[in-house]
C-alpha positions in Angstrom: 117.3 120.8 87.1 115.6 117.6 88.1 117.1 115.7 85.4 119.0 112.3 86.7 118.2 113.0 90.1 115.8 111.0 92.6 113.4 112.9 94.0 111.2 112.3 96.8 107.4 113.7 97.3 105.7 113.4 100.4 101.8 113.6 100.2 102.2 112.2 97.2 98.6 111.0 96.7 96.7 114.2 97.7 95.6 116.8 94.8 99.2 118.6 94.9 101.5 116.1 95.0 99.3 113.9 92.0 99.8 117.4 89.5 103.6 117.8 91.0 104.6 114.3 89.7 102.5 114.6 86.5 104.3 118.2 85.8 107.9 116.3 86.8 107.5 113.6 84.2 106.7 115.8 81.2 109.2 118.1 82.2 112.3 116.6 82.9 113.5 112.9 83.1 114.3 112.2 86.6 116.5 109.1 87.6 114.0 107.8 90.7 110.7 109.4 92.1 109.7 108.4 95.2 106.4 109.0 96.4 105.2 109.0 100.0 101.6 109.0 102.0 99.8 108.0 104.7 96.8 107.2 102.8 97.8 103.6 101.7 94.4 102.6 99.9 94.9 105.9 97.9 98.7 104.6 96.7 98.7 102.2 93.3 
């Protein structure tokens, strides 16, 4: 489903989108993730 695609998560440093990414990459191998916040002391 997600493999080879680029996928884009917004919120991506709150609790949801840190355990949405993690599930993505052991599930599938996706081509490009890209994460998005506001919170740019949270992002690394």
């Amino acid at each position: 489903m997600f493999n080879n695609q680029t996928i884009l998560i917004t919120g991506g440093t709150g609790s949801f989108g840190k355990k949405y990414t993690k599930i993505i990459l052991e599930k599938y191998k996706p081509k490009k993730i890209i994460i998005l916040s506001r919170d740019e002391l949270k992002q690394f």
